[in-house]
N, CA, C and O atoms as a GROMACS GRO file, in nm:
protein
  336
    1UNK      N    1   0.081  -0.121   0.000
    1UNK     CA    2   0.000   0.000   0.000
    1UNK      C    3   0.085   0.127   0.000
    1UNK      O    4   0.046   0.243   0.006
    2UNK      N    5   0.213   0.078  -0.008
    2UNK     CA    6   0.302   0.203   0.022
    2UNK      C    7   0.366   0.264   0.109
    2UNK      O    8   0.460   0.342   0.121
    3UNK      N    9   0.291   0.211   0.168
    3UNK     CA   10   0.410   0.281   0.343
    3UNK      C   11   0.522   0.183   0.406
    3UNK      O   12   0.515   0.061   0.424
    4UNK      N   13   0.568   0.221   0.419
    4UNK     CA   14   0.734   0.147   0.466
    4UNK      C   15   0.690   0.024   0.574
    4UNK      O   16   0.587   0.020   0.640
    5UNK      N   17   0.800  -0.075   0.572
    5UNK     CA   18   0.787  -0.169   0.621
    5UNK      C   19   0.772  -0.182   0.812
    5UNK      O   20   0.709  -0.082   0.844
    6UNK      N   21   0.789  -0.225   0.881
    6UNK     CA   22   0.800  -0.224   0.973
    6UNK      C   23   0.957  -0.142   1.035
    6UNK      O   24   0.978  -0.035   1.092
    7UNK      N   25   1.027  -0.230   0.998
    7UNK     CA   26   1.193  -0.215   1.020
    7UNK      C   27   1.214  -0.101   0.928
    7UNK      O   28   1.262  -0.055   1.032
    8UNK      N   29   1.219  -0.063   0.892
    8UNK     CA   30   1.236   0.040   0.798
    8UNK      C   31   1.184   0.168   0.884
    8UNK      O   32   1.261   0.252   0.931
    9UNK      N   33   1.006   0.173   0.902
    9UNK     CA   34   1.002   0.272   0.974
    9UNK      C   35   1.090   0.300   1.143
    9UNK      O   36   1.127   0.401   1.201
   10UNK      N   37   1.094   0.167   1.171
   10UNK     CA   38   1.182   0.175   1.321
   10UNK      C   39   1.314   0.274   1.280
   10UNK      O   40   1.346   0.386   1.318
   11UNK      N   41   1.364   0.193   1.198
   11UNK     CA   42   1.521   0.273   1.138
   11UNK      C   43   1.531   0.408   1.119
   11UNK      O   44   1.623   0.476   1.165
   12UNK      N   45   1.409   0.465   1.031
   12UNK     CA   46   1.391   0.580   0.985
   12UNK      C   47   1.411   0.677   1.139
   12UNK      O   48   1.512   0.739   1.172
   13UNK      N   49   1.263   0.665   1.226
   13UNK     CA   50   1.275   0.702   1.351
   13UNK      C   51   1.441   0.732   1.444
   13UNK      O   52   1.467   0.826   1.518
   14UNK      N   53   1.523   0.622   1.408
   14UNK     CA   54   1.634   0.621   1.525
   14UNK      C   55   1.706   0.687   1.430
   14UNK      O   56   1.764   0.782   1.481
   15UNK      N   57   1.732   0.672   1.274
   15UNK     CA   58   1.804   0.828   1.252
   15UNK      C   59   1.782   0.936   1.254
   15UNK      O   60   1.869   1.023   1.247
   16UNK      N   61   1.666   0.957   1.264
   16UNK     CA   62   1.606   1.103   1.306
   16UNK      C   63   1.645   1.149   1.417
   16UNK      O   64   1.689   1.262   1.439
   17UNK      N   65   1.631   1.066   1.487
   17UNK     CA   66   1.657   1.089   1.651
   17UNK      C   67   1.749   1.114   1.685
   17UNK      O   68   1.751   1.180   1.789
   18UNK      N   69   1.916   1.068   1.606
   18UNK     CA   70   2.008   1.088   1.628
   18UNK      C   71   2.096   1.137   1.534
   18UNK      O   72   2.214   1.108   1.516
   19UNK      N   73   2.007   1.232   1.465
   19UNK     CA   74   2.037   1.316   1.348
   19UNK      C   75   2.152   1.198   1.229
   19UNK      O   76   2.245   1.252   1.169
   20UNK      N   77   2.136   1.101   1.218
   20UNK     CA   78   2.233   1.032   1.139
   20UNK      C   79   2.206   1.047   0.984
   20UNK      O   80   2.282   1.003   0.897
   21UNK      N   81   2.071   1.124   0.959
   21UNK     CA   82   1.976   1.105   0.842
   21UNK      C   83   2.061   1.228   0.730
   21UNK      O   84   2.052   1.247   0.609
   22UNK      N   85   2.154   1.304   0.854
   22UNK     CA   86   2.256   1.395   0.769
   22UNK      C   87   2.339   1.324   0.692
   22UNK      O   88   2.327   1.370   0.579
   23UNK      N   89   2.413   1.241   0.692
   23UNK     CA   90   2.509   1.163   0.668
   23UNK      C   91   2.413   1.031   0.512
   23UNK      O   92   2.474   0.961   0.432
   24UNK      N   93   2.311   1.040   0.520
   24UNK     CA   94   2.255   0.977   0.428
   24UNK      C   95   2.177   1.095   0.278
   24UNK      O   96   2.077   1.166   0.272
   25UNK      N   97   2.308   1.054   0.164
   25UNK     CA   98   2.241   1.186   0.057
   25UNK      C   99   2.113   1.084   0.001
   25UNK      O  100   2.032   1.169  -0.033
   26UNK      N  101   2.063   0.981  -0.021
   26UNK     CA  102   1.960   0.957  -0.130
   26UNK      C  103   1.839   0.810  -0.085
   26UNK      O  104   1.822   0.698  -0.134
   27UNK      N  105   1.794   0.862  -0.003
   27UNK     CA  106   1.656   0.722   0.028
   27UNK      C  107   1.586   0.755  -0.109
   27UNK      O  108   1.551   0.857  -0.169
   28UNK      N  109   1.581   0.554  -0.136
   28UNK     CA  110   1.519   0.469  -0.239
   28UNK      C  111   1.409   0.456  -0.174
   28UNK      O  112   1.390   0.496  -0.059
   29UNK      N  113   1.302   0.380  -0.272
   29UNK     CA  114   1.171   0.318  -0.213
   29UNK      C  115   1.199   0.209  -0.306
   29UNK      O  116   1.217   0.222  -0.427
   30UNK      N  117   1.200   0.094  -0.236
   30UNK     CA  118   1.142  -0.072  -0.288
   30UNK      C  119   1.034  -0.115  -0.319
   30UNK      O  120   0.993  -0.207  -0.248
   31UNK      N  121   0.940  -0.067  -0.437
   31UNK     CA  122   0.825  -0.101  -0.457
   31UNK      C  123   0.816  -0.289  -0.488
   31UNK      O  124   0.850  -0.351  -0.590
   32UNK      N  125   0.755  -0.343  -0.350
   32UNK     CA  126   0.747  -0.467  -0.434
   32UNK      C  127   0.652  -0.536  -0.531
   32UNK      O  128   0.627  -0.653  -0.558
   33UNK      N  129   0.624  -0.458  -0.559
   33UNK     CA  130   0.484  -0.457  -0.699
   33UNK      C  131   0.566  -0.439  -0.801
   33UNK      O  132   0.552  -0.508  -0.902
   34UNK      N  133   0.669  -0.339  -0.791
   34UNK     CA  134   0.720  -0.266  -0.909
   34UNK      C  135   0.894  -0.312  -0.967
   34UNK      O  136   0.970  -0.222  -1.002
   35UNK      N  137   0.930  -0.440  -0.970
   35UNK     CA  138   0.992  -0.432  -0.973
   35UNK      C  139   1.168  -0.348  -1.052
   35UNK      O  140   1.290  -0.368  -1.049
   36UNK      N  141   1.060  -0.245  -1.116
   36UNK     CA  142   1.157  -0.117  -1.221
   36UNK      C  143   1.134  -0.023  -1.103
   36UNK      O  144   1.117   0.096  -1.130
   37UNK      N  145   1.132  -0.062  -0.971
   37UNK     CA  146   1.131   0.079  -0.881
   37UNK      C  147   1.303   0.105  -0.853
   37UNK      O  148   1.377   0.010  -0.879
   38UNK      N  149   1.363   0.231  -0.800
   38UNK     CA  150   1.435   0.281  -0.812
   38UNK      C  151   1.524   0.144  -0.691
   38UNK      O  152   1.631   0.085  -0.703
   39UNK      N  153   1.408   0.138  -0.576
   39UNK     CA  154   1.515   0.046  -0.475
   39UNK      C  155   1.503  -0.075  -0.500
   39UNK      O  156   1.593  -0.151  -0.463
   40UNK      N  157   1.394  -0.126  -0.567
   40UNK     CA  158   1.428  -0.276  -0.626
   40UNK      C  159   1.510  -0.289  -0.716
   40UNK      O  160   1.549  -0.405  -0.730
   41UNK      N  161   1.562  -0.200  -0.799
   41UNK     CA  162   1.700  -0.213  -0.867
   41UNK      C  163   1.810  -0.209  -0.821
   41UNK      O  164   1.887  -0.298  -0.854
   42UNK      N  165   1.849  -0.120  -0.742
   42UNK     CA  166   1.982  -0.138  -0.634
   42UNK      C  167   1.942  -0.269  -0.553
   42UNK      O  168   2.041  -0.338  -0.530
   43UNK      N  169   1.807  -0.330  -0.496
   43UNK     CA  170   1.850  -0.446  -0.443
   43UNK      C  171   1.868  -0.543  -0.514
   43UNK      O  172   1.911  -0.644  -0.458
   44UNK      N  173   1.853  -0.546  -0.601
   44UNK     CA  174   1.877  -0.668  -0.763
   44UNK      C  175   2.052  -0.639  -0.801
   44UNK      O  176   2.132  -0.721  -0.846
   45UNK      N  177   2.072  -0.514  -0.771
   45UNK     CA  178   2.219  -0.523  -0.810
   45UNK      C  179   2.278  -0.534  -0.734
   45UNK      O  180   2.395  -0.533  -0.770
   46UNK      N  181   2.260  -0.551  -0.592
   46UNK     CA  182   2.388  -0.564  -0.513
   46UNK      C  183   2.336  -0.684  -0.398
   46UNK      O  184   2.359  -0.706  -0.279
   47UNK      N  185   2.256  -0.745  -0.502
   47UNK     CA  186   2.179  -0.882  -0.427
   47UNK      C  187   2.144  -0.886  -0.318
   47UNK      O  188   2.170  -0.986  -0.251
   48UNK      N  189   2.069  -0.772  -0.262
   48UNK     CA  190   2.003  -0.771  -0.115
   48UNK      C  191   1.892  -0.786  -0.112
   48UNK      O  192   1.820  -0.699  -0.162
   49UNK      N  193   1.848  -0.874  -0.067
   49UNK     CA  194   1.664  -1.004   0.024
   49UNK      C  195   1.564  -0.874   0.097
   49UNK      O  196   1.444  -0.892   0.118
   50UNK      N  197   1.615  -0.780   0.122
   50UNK     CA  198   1.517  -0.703   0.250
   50UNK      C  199   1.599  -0.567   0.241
   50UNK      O  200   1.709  -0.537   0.195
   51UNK      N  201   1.450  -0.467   0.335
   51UNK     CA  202   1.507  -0.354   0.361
   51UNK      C  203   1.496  -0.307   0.517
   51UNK      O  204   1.412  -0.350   0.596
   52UNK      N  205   1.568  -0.238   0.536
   52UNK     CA  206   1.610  -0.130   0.484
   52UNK      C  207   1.812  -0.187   0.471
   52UNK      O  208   1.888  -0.232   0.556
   53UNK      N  209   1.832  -0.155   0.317
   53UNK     CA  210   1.972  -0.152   0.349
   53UNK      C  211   2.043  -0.048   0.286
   53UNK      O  212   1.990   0.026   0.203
   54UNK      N  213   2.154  -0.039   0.319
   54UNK     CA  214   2.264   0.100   0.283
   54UNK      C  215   2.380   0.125   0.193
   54UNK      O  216   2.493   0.121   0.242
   55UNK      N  217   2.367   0.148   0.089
   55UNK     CA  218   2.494   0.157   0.023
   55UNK      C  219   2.585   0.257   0.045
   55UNK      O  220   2.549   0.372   0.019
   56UNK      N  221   2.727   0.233   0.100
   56UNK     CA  222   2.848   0.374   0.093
   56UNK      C  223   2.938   0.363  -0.033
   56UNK      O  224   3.002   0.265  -0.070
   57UNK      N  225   2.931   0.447  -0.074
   57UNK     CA  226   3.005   0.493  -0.167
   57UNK      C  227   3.125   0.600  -0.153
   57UNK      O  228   3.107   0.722  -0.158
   58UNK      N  229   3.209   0.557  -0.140
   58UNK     CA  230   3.344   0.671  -0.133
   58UNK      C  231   3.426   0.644  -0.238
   58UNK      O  232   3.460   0.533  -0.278
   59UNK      N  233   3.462   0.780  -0.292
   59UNK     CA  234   3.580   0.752  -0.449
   59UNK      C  235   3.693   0.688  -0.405
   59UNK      O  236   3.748   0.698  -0.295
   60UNK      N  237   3.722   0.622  -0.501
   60UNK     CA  238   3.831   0.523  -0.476
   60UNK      C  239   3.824   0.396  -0.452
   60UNK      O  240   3.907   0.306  -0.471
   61UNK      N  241   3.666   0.394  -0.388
   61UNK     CA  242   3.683   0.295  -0.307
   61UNK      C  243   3.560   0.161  -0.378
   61UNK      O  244   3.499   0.188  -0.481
   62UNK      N  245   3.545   0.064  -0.328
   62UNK     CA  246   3.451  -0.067  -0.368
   62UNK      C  247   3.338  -0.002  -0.310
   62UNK      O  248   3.380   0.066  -0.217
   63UNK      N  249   3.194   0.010  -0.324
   63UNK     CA  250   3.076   0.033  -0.276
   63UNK      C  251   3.054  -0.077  -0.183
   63UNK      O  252   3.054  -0.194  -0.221
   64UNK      N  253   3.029  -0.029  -0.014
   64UNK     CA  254   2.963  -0.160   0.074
   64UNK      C  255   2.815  -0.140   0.096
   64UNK      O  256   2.737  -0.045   0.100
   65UNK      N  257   2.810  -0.245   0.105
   65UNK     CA  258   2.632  -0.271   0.147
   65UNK      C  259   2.609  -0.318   0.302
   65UNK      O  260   2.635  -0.431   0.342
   66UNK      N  261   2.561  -0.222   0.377
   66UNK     CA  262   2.512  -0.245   0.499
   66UNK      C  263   2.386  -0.314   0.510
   66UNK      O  264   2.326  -0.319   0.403
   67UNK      N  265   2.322  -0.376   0.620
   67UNK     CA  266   2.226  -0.448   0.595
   67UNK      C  267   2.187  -0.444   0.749
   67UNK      O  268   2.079  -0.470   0.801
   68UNK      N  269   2.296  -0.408   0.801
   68UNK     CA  270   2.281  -0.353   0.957
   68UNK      C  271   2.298  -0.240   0.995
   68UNK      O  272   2.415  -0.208   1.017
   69UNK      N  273   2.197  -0.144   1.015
   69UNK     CA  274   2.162   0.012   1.102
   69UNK      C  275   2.286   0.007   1.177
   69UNK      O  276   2.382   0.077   1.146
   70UNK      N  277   2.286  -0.068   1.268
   70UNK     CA  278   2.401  -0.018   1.396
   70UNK      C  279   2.556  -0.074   1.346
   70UNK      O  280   2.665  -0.043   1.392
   71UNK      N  281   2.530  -0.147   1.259
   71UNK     CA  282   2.682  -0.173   1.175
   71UNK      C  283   2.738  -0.058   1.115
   71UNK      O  284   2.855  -0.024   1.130
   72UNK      N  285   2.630   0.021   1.027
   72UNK     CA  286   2.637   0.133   0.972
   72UNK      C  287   2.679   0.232   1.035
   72UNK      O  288   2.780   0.290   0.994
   73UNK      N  289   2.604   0.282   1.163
   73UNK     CA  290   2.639   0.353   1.267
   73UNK      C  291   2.780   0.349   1.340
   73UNK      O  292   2.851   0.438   1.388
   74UNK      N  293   2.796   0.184   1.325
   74UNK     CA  294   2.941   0.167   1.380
   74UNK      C  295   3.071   0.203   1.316
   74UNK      O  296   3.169   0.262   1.362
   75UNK      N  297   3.045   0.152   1.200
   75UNK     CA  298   3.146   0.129   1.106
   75UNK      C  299   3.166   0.230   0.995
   75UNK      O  300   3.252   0.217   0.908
   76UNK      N  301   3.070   0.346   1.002
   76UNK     CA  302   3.067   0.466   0.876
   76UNK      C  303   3.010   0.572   0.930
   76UNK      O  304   3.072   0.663   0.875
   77UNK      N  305   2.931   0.623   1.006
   77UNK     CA  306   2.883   0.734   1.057
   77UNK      C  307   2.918   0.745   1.184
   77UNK      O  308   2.860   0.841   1.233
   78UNK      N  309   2.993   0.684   1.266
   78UNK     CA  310   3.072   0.724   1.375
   78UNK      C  311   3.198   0.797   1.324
   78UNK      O  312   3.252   0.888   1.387
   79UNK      N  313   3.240   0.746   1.201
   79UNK     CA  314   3.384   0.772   1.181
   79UNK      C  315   3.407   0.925   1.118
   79UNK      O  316   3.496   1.008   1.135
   80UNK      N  317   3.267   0.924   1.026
   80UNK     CA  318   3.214   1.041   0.971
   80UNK      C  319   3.212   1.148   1.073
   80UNK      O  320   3.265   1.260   1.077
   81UNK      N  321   3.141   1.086   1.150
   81UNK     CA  322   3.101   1.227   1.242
   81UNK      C  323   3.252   1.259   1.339
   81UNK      O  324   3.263   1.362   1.406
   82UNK      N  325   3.314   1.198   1.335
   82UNK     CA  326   3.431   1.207   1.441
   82UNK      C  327   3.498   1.297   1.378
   82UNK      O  328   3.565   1.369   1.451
   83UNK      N  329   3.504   1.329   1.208
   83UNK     CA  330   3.576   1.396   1.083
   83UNK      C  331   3.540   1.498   1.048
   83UNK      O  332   3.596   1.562   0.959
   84UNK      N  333   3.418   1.543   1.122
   84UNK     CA  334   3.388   1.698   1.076
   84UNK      C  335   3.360   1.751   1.188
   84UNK      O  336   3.331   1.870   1.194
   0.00000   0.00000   0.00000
């Protein structure tokens, strides 16, 4: 019907909360009806089952796919935020 999944809205909420939603430039939507939607194509290309997940992109570097909020938090937006 369109509105975000369960986990997804939880997620959404705790980056808000802890302003992390700065650090994120571009939320997809996974239409699963649609599979030509913008986030069912990134999950077809980087073979991810569920959402909400995260792609980082830094030049130079291999694109990772998070699949864990607090991995993310751990491992890329702690480090971020420690840098500015």
């Amino acid at each position: 019907d369109g509105t975000p999944c369960k986990k997804c809205r939880e997620v959404e909420e705790s980056m808000l909360k802890n302003g992390h939603l700065d650090y994120i430039s571009n939320i997809l939507i996974a239409d699963l009806q649609d599979p030509d939607s913008p986030g069912m194509v990134l999950a077809a290309q980087y073979s991810v089952d569920y959402a909400p997940f995260f792609v980082v992109e830094e030049p130079g570097k291999t694109a990772l796919v998070y699949t864990s909020y607090l991995k993310l938090v751990k491992e890329v937006i702690n480090r971020l935020s420690q840098s500015s």
